[in-house]
N, C-alpha and C positions, 0 to 999 in steps of 0.2 A: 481342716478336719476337726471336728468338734469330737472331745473324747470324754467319754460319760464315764465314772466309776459306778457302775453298779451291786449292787450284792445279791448275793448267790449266795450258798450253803456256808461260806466260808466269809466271817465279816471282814468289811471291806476290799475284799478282792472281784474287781469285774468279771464278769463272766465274758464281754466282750473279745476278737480276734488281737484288738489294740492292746489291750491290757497283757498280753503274754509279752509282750516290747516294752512297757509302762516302767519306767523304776520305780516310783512308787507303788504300785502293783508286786513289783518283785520284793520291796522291801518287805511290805505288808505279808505277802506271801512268808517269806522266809523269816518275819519274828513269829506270826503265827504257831507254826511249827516249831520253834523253839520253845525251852523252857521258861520260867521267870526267873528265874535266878542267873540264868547264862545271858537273858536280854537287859537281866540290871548291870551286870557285869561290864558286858561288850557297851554298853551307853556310857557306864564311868571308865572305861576305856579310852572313849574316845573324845568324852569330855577335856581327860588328861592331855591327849593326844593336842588339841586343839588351844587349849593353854599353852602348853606347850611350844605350838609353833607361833603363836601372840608373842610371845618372852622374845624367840629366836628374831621374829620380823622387828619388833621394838628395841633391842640391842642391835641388831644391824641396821635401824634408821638412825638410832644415834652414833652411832659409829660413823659412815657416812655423814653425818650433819658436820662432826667432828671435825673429819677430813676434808669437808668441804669450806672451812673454816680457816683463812689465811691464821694461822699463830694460835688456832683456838684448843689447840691440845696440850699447850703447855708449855711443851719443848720448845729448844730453844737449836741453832744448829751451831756448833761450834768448828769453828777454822782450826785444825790441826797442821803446823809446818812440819 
């Protein structure tokens, strides 16, 4: 199924049955109708948000590299009698 974005009164939003399903469609849709001040916002939001879990996924690769590392963490284990 080929899905055309076409424009209607409303730019970039299809007027097609498909586009009422489309994300794209709903996204367009719904910054449309927001402000620009609330769509600069919610974008550096999620900008953050996305950093964010870069940092969290890159600390937990190196964590894991860590642990997957016979002796590469440093420690050492000490026999206690």
């Amino acid at each position: 199924m080929d899905h055309q974005h076409q424009r209607t009164s409303r730019i970039g939003l299809g007027g097609d049955p498909e586009c009422q399903l489309c994300p794209l469609c709903a996204l367009l849709r719904t910054l449309s109708d927001a402000r620009p001040q609330a769509v600069r916002h919610l974008l550096g939001a999620a900008r953050e948000l996305a950093l964010a879990l870069a940092a969290v996924v890159e600390s937990q690769t190196e964590a894991y590299d860590r642990a997957a590392t016979p002796g590469g963490d440093g420690l050492r284990r000490i026999r206690v009698e």
